[in-house]
PDB file of N, CA, C and O in Angstrom:
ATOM      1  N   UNK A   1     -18.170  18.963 -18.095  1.00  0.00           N
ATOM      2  CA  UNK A   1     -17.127  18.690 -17.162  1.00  0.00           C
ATOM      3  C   UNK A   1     -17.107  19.777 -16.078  1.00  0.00           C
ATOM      4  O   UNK A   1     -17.246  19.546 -14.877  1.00  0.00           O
ATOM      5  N   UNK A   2     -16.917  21.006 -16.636  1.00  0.00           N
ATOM      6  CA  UNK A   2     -17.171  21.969 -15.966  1.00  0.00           C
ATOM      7  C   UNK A   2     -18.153  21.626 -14.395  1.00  0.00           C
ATOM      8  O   UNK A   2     -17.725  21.616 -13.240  1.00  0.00           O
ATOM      9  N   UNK A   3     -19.911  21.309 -15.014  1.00  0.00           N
ATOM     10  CA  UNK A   3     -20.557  20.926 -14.094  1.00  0.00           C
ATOM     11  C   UNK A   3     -20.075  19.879 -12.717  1.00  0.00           C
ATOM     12  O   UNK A   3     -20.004  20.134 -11.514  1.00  0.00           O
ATOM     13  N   UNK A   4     -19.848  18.867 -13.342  1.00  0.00           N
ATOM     14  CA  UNK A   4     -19.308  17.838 -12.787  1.00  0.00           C
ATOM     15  C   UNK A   4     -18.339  18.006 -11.713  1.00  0.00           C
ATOM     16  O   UNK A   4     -18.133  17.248 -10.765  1.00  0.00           O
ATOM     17  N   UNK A   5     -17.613  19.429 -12.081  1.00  0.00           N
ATOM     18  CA  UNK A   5     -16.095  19.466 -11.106  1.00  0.00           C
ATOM     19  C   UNK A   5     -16.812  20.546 -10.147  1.00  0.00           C
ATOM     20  O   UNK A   5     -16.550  20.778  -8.966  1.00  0.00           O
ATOM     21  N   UNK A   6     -17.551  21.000 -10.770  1.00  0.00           N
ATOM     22  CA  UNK A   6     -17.574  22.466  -9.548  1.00  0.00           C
ATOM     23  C   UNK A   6     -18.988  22.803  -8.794  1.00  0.00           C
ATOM     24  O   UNK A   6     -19.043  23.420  -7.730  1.00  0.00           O
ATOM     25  N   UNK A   7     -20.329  22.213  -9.639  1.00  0.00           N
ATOM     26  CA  UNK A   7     -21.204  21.803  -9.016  1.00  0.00           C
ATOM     27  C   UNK A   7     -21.747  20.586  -8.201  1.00  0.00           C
ATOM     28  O   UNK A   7     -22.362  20.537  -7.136  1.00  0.00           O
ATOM     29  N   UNK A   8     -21.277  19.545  -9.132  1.00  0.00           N
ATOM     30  CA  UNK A   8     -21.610  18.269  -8.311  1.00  0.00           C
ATOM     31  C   UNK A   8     -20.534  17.807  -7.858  1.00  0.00           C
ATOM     32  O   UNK A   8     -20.556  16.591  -7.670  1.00  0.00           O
ATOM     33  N   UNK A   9     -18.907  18.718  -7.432  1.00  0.00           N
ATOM     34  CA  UNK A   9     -18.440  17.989  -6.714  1.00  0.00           C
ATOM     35  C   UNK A   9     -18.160  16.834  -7.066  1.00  0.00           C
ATOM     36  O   UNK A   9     -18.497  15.972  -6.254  1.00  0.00           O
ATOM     37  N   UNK A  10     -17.357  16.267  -8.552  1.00  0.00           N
ATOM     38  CA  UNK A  10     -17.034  14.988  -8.642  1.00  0.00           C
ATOM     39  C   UNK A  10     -15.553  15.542  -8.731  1.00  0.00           C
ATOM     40  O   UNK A  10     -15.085  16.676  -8.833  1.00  0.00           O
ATOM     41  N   UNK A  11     -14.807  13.797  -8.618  1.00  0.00           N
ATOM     42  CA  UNK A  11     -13.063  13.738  -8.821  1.00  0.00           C
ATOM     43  C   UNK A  11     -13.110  13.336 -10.053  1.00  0.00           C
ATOM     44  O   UNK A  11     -13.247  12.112 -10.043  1.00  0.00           O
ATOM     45  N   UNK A  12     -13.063  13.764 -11.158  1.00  0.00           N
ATOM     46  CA  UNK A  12     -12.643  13.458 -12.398  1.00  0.00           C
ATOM     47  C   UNK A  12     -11.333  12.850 -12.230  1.00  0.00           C
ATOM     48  O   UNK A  12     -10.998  12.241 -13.246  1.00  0.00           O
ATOM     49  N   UNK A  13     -10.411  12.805 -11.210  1.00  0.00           N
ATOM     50  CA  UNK A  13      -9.129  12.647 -11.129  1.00  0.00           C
ATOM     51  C   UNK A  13      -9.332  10.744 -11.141  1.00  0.00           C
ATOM     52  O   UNK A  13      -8.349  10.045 -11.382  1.00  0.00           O
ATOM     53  N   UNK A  14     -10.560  10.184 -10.884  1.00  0.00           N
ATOM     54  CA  UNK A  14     -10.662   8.438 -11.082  1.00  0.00           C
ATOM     55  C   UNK A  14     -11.185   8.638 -12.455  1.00  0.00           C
ATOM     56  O   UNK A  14     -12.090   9.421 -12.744  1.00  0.00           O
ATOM     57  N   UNK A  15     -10.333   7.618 -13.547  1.00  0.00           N
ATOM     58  CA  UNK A  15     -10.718   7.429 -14.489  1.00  0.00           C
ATOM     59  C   UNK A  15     -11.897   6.932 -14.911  1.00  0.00           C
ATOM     60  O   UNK A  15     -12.553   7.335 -15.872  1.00  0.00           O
ATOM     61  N   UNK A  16     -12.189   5.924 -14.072  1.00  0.00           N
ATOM     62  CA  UNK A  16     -13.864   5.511 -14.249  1.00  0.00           C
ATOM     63  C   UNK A  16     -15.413   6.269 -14.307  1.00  0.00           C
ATOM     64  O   UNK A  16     -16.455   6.172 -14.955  1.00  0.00           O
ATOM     65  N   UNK A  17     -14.729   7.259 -12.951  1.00  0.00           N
ATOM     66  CA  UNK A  17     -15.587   8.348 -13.295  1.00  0.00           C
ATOM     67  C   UNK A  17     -15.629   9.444 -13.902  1.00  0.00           C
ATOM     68  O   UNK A  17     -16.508  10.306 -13.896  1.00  0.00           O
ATOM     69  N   UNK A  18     -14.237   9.377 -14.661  1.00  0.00           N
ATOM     70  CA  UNK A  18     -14.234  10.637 -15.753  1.00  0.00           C
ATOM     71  C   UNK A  18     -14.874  10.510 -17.443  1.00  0.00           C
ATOM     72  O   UNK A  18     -15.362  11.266 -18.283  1.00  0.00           O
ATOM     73  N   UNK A  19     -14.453   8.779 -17.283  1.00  0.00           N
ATOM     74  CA  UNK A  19     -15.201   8.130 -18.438  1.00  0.00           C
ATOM     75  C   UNK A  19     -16.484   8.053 -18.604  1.00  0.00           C
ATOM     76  O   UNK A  19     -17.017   8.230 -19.700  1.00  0.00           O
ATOM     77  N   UNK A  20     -17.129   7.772 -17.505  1.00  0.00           N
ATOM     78  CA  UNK A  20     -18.766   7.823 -16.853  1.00  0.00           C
ATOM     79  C   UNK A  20     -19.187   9.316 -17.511  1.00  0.00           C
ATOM     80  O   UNK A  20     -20.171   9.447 -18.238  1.00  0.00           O
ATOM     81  N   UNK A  21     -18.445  10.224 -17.206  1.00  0.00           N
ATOM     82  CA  UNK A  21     -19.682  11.705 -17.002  1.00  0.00           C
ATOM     83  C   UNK A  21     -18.986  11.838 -18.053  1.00  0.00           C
ATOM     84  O   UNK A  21     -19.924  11.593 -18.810  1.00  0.00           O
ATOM     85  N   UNK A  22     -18.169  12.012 -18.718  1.00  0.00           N
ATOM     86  CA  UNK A  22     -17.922  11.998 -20.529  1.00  0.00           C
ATOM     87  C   UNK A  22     -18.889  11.141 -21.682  1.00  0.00           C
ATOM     88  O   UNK A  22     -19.157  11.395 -22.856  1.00  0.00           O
ATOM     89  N   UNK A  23     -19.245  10.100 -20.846  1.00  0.00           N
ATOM     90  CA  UNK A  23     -20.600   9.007 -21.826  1.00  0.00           C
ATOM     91  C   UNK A  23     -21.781   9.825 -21.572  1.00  0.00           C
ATOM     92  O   UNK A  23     -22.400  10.259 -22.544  1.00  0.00           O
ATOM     93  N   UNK A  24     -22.163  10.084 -20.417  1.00  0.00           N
ATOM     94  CA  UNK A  24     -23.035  10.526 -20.115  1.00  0.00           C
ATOM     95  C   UNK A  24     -23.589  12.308 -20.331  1.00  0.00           C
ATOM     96  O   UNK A  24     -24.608  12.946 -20.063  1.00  0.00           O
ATOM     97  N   UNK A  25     -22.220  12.599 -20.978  1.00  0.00           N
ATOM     98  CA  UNK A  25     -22.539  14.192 -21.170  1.00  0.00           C
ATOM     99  C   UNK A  25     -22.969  13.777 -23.046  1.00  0.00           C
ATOM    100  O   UNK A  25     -23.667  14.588 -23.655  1.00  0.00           O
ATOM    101  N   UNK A  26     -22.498  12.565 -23.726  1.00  0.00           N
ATOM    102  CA  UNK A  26     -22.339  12.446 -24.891  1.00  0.00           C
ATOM    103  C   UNK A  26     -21.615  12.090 -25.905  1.00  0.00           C
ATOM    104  O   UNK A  26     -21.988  11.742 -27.025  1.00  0.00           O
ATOM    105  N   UNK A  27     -19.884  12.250 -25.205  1.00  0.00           N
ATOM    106  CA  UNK A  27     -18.842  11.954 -25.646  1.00  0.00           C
ATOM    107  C   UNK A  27     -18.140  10.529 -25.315  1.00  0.00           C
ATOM    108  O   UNK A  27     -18.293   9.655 -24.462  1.00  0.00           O
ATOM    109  N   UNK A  28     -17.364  10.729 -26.334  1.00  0.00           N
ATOM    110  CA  UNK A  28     -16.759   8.998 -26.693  1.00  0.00           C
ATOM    111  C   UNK A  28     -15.504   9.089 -25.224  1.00  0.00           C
ATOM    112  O   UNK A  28     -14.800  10.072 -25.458  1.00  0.00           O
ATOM    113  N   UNK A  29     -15.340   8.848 -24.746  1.00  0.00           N
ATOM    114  CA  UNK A  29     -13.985   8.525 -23.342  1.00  0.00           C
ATOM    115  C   UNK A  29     -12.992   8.186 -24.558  1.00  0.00           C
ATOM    116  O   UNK A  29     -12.366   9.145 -25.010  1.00  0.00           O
ATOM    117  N   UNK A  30     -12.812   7.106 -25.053  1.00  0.00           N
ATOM    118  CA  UNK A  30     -11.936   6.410 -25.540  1.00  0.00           C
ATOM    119  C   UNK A  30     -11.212   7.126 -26.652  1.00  0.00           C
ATOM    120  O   UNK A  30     -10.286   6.573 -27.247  1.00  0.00           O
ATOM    121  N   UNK A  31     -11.737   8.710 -27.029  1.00  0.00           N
ATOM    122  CA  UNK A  31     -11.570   9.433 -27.795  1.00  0.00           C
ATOM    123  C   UNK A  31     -10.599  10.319 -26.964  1.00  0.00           C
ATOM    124  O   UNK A  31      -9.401  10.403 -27.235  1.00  0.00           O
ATOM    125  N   UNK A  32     -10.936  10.689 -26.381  1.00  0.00           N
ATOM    126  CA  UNK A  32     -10.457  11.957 -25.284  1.00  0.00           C
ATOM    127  C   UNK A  32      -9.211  11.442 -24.505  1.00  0.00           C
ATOM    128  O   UNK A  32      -8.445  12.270 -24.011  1.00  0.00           O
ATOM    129  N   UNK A  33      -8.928   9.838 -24.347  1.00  0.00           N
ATOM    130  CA  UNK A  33      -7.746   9.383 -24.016  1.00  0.00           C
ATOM    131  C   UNK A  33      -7.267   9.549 -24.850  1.00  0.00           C
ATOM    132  O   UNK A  33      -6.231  10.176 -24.633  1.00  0.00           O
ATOM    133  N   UNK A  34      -7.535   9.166 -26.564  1.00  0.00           N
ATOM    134  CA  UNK A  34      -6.450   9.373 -27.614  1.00  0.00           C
ATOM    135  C   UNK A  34      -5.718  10.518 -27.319  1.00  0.00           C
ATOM    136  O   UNK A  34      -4.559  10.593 -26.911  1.00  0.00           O
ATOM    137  N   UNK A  35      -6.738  11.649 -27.637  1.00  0.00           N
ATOM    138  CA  UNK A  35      -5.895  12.916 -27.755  1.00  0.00           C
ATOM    139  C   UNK A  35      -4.960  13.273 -26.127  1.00  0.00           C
ATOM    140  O   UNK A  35      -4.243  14.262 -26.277  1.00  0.00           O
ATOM    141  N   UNK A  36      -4.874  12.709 -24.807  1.00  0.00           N
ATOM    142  CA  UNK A  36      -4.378  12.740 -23.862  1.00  0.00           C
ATOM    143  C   UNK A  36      -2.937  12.543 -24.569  1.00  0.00           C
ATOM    144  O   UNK A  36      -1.969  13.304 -24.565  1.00  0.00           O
ATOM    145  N   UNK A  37      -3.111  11.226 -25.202  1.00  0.00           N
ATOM    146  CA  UNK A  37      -1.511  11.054 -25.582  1.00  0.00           C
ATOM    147  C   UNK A  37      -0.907  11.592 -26.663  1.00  0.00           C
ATOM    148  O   UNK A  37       0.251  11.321 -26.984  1.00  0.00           O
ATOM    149  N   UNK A  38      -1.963  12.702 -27.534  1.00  0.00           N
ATOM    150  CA  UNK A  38      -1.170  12.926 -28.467  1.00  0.00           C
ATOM    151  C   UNK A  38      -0.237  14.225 -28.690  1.00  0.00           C
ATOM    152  O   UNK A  38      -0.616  15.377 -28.480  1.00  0.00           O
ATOM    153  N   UNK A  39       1.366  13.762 -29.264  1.00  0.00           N
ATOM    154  CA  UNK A  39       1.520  14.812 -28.950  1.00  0.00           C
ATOM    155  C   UNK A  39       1.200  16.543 -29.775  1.00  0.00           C
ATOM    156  O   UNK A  39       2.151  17.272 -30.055  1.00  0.00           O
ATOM    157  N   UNK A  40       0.440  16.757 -29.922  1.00  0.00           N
ATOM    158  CA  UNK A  40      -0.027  18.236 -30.839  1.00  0.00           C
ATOM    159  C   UNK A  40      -1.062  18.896 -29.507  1.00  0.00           C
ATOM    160  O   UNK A  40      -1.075  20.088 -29.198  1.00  0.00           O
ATOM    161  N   UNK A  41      -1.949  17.736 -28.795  1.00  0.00           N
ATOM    162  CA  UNK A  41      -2.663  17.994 -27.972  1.00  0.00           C
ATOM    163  C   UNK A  41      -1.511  18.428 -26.691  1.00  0.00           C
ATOM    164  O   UNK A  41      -1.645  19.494 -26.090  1.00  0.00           O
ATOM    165  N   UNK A  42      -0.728  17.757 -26.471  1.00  0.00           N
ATOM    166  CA  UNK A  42       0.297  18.226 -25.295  1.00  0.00           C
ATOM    167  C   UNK A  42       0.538  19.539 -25.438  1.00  0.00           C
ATOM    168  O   UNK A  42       0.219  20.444 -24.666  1.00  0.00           O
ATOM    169  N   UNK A  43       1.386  19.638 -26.936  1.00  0.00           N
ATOM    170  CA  UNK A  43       1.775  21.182 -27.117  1.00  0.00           C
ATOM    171  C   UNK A  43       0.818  22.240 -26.844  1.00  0.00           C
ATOM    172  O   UNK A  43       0.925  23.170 -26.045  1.00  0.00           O
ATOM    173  N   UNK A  44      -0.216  21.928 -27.701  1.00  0.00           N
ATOM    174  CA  UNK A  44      -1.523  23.061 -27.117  1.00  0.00           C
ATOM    175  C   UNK A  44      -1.251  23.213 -25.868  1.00  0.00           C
ATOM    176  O   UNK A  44      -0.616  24.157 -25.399  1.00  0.00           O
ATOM    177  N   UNK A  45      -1.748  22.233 -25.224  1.00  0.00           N
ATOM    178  CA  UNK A  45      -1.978  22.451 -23.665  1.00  0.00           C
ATOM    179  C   UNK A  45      -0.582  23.301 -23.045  1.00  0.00           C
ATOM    180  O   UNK A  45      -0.759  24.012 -22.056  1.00  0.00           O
ATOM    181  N   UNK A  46       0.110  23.253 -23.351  1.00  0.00           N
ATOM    182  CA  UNK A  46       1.535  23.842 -23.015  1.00  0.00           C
ATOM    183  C   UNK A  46       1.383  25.435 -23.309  1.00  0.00           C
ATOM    184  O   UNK A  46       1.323  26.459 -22.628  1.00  0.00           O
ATOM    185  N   UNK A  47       1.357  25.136 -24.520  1.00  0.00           N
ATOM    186  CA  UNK A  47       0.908  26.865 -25.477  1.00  0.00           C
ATOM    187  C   UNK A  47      -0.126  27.536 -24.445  1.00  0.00           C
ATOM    188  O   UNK A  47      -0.012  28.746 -24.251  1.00  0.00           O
ATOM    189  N   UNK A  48      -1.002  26.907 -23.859  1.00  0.00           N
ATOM    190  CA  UNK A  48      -2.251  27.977 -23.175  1.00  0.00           C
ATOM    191  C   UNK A  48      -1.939  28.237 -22.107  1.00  0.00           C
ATOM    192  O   UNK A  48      -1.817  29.383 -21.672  1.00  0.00           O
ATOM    193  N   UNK A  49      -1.685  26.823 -21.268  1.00  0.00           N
ATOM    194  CA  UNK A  49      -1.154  27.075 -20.381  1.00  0.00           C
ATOM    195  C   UNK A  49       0.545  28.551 -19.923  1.00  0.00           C
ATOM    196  O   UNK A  49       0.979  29.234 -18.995  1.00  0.00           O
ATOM    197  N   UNK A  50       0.769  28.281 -21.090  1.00  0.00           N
ATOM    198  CA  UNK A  50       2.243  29.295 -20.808  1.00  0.00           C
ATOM    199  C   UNK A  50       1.535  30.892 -20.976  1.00  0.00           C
ATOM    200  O   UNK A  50       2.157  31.922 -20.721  1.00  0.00           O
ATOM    201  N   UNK A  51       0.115  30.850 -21.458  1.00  0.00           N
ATOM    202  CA  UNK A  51      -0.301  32.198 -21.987  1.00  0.00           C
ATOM    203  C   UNK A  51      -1.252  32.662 -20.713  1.00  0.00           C
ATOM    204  O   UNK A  51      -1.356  33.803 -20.264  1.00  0.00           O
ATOM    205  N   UNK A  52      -1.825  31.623 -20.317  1.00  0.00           N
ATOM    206  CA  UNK A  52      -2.556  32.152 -19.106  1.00  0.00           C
ATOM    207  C   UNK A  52      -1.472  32.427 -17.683  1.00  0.00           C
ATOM    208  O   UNK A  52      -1.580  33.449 -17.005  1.00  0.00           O
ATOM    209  N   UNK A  53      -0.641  31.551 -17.442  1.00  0.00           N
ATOM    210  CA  UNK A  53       0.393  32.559 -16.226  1.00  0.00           C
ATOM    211  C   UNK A  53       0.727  33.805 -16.833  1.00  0.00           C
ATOM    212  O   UNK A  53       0.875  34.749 -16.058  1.00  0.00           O
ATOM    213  N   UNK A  54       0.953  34.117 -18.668  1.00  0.00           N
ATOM    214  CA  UNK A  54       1.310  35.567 -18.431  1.00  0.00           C
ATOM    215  C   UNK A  54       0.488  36.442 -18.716  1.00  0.00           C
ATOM    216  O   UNK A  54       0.933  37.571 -18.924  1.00  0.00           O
ATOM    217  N   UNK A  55      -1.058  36.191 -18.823  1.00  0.00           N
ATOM    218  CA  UNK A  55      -2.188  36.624 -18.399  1.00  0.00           C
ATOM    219  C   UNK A  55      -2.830  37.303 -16.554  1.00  0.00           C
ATOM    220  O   UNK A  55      -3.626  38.170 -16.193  1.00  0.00           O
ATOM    221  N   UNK A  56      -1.896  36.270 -15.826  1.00  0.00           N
ATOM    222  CA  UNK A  56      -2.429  36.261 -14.741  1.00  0.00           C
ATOM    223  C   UNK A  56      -3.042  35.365 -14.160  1.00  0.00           C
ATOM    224  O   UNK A  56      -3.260  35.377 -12.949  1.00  0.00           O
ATOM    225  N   UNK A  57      -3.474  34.284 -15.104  1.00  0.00           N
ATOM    226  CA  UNK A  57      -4.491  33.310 -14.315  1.00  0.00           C
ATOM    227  C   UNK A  57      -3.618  32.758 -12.790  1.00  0.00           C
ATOM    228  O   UNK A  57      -2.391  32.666 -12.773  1.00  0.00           O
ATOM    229  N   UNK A  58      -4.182  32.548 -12.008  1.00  0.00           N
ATOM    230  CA  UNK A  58      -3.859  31.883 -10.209  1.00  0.00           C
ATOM    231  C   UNK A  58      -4.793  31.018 -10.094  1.00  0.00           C
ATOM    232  O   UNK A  58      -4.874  30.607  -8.937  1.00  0.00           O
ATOM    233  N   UNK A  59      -5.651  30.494 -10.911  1.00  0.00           N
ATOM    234  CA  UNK A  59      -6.347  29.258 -10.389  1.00  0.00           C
ATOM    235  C   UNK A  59      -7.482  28.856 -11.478  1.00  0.00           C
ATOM    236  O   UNK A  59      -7.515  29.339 -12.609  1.00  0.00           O
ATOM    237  N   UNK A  60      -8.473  27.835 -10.941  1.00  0.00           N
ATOM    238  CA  UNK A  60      -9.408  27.411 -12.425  1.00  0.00           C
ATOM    239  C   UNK A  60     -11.183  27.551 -11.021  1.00  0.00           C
ATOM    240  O   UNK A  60     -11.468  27.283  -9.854  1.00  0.00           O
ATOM    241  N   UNK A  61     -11.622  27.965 -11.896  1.00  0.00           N
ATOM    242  CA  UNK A  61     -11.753  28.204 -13.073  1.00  0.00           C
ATOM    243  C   UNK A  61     -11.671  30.082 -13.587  1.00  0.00           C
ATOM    244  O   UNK A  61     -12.182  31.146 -13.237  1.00  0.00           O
ATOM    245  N   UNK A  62     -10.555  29.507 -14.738  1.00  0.00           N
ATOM    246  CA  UNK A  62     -10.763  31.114 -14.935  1.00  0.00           C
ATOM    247  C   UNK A  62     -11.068  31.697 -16.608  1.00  0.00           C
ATOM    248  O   UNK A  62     -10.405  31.209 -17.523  1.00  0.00           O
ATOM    249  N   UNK A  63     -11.870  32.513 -16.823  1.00  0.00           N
ATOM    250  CA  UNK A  63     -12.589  32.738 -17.795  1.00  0.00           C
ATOM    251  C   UNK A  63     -11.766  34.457 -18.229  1.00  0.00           C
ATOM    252  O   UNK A  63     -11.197  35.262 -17.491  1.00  0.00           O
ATOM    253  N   UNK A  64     -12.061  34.489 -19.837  1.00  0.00           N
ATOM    254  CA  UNK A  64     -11.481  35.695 -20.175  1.00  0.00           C
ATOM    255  C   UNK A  64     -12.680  36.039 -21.291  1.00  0.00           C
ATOM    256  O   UNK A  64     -13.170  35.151 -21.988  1.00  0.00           O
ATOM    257  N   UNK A  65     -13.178  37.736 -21.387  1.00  0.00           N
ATOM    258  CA  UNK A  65     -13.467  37.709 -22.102  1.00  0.00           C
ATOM    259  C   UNK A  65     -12.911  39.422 -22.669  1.00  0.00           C
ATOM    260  O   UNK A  65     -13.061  40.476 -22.050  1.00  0.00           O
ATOM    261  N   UNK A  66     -12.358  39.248 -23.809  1.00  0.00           N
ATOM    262  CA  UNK A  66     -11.355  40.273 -24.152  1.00  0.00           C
ATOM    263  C   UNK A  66     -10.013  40.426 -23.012  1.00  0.00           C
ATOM    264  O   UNK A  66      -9.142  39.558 -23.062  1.00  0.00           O
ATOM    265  N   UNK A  67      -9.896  41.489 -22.054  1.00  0.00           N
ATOM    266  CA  UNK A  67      -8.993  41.428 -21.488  1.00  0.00           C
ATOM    267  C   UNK A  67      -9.283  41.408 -19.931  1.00  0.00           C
ATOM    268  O   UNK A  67      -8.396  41.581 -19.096  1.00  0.00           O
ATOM    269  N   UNK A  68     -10.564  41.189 -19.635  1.00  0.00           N
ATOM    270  CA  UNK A  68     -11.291  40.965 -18.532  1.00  0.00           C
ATOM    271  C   UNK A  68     -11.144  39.564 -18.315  1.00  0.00           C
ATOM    272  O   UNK A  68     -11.507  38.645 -19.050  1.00  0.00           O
ATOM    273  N   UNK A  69     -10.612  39.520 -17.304  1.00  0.00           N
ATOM    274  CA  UNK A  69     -10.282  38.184 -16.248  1.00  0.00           C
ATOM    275  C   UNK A  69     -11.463  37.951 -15.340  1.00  0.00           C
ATOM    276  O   UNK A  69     -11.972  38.926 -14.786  1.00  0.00           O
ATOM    277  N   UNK A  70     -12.022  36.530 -15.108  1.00  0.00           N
ATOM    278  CA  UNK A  70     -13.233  36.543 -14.113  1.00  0.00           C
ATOM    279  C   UNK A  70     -12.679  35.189 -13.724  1.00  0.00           C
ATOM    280  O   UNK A  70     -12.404  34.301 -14.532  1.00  0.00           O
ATOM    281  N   UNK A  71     -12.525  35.107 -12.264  1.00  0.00           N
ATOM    282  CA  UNK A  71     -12.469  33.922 -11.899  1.00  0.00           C
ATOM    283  C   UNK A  71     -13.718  33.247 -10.896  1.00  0.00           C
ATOM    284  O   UNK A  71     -14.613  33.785 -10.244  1.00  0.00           O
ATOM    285  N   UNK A  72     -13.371  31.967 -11.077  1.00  0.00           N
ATOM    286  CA  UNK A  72     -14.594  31.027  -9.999  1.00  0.00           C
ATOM    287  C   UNK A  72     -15.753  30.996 -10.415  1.00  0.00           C
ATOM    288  O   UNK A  72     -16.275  32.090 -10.633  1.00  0.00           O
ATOM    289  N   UNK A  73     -16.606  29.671 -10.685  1.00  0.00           N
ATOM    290  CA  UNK A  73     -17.590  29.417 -10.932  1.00  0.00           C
ATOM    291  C   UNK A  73     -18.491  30.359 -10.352  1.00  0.00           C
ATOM    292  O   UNK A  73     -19.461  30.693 -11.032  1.00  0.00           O
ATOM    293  N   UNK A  74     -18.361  30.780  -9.370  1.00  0.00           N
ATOM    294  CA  UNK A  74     -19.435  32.013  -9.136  1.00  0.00           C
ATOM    295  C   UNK A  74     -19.406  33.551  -9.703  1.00  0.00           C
ATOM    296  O   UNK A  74     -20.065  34.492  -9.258  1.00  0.00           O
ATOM    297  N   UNK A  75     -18.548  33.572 -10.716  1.00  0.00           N
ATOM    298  CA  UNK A  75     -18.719  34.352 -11.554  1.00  0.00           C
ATOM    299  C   UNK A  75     -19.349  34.448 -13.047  1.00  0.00           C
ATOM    300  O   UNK A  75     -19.261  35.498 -13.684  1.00  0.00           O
ATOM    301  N   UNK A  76     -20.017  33.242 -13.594  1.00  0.00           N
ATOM    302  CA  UNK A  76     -20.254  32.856 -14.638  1.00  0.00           C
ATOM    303  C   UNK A  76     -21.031  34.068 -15.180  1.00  0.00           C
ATOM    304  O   UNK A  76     -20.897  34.660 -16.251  1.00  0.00           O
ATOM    305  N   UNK A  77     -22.059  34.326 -13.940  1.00  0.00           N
ATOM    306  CA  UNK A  77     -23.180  35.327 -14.990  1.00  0.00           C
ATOM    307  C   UNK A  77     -22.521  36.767 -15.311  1.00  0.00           C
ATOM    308  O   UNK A  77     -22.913  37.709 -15.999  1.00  0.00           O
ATOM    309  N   UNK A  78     -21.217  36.531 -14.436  1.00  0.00           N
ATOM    310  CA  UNK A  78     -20.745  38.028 -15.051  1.00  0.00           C
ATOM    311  C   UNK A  78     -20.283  37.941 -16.282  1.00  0.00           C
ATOM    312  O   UNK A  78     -20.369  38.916 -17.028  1.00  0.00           O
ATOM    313  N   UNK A  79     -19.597  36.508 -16.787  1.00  0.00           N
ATOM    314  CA  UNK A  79     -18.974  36.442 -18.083  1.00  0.00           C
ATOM    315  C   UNK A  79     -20.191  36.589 -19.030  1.00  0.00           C
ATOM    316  O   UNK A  79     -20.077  37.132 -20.129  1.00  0.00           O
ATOM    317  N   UNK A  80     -21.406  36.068 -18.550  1.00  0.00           N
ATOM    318  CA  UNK A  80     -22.735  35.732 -19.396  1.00  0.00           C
ATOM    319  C   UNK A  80     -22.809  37.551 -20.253  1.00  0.00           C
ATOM    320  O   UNK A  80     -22.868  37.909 -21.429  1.00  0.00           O
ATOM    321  N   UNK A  81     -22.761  38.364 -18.811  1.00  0.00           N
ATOM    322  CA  UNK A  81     -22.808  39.837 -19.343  1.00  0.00           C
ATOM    323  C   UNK A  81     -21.830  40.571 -20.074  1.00  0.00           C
ATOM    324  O   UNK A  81     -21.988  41.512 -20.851  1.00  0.00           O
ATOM    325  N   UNK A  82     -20.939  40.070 -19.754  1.00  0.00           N
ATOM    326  CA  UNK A  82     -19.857  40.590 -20.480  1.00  0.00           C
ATOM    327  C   UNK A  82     -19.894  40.109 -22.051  1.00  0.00           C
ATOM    328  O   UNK A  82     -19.828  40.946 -22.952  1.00  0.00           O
ATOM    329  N   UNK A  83     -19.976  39.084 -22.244  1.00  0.00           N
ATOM    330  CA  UNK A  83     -20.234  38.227 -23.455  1.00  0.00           C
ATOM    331  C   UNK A  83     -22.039  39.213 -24.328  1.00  0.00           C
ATOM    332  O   UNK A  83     -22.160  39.328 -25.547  1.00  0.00           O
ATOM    333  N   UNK A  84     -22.814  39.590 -23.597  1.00  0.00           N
ATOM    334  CA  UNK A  84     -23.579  39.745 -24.492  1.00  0.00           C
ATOM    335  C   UNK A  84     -23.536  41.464 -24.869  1.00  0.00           C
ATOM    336  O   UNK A  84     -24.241  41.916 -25.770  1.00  0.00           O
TER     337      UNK A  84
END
């Protein structure tokens, strides 16, 4: 997904084509709507979300590794280093 949003420039925001590059990465679509509606998956999303504003995050994509913040796809290979 990652790819999809920030290299090739797709709108995941049309369902058709979010379902498309979810088949096509491997995954079931019809799966990934379940958990859209469920609510344990909401809460998560709530839970991270409430942890990354008091982290700091200001935008996506943003990556953490320990207490190092890296944002924007053009930072990946720094996380790559940081990570090894």
């Amino acid at each position: 997904m990652f790819k999809a949003i920030w290299v090739d420039g797709l709108d995941l925001n049309d369902p058709a084509l979010a379902a498309r590059t979810l088949a096509q990465a491997g995954f079931a679509p019809e799966l990934l709507q379940a958990w859209l509606n469920d609510p344990e998956v909401k809460a998560a999303l709530k839970a991270n979300t409430d942890e990354a504003v008091q982290r700091g995050v200001f935008g996506a994509p943003t990556m953490f590794v320990g207490d190092d913040m890296y944002f924007g796809q053009d930072r990946l290979d720094f996380v790559r280093e940081a990570l090894d």
